[in-house]
N, C-alpha and C positions, 0 to 999 in steps of 0.2 A: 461514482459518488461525487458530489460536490461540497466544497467548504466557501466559505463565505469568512470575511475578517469582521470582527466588532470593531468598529468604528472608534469604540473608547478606550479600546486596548488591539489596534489592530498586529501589531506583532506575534503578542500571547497567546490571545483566545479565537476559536476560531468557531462558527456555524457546520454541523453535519446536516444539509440540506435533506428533507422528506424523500423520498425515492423509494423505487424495488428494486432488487437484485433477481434475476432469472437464472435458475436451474437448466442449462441449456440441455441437457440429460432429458431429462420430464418437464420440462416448458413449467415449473410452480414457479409462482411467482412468492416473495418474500419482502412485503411491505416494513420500510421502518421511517421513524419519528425523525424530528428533528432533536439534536442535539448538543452542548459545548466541548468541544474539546480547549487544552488547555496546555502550553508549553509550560514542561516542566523547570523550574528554576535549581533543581537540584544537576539536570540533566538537560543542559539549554537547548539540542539538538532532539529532543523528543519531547511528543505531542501525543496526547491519550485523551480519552472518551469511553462514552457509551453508546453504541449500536443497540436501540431497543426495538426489536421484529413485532410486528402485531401477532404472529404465532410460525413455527417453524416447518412445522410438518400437519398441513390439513387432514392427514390419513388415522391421524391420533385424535383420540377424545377430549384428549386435555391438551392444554396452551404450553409448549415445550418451546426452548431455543431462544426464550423471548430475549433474555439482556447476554448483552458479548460486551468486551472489553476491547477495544481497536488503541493497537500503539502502533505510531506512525515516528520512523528515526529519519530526521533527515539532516546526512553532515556536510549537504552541499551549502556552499556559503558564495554564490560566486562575485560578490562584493568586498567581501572581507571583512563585512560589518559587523560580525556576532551575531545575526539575524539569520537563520536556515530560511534557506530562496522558498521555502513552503512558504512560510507568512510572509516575507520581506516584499517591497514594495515591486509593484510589476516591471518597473522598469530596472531592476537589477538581478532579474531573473533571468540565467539562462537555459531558455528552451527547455523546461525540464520533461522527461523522457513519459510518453504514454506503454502506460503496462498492461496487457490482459494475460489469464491464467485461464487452461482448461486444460481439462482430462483427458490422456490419451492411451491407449495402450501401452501398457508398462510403465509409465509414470507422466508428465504435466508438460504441456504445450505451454512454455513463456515467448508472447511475443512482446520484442522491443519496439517500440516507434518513436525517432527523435531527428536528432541533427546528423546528417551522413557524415562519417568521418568522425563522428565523436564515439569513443569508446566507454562502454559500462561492464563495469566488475560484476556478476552474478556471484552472489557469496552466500555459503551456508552453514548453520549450525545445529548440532542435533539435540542442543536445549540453552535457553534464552542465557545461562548463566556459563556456556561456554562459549570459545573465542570465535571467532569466523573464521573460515578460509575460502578462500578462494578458486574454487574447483573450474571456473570458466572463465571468460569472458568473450565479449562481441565487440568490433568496431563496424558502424552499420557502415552500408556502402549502398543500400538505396533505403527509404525509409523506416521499414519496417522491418524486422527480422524475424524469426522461431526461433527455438533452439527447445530440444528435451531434456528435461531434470527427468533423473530417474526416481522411480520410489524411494524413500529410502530402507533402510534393512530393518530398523526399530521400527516402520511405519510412520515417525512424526520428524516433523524439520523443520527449521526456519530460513527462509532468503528472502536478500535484500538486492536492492540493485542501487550499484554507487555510478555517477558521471563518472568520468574521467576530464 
């Protein structure tokens, strides 16, 4: 997915650029809109929106899956500015880390792709209002890396992935 800055608030608000997402499972594809996301001022480190799908699942009659919530926490600063390097200006960004997820037996292929030699904390929680921990990490030594998250035992989880 891509974000784009508004130009009259480029810090804050940001553009979810038009795109699809591919089911690499069954190759559907899942068209969605454009739309704002918005840094929270309560929570200067996080960014939310609306992901709206033209329809979720074509195998159904009716238009399912269409609005999702997307919150995006970023507490990398690497300026020191009070600005999270998501919106801060490009030249005080560093390198920030490319992420893909997929399904694998027994639980999720996360691959990292960044700076060799820089280290990222894989962290999890098994609901948004408990704390993180820390169950992994990776310092890359060639570009990209894998690593498996297992399922977890309730079925639902959250991770994030912090630079170091």
């Amino acid at each position: 997915i891509g974000f784009t800055r508004v130009p009259a608030n480029r810090f804050n608000e940001l553009t979810l650029e038009p795109a699809s997402w591919t089911n690499l499972n069954t190759f559907q594809t899942f068209d969605f809109t454009s739309s704002t996301f918005d840094r929270d001022a309560g929570w200067p480190t996080n960014y939310y929106g609306y992901v709206d799908f033209a329809d979720g699942s074509l195998t159904t009659g009716e238009p399912d899956y269409l609005t999702w919530v997307l919150s995006i926490d970023d507490l990398n600063d690497g300026d020191h500015d009070g600005i999270p390097d998501f919106s801060d200006d490009l030249l005080a960004i560093v390198s920030p880390p490319k992420l893909s997820l997929s399904r694998t037996t027994g639980g999720f292929k996360l691959t990292v792709e960044g700076d060799v030699g820089r280290k990222y904390d894989i962290q999890q929680c098994l609901s948004l209002g408990a704390g993180w921990t820390t169950p992994t990490n990776v310092t890359l030594t060639n570009q990209a890396q894998s690593l498996v998250l297992p399922i977890p035992a309730g079925n639902s989880a959250f991770w994030r992935v912090l630079a170091q």
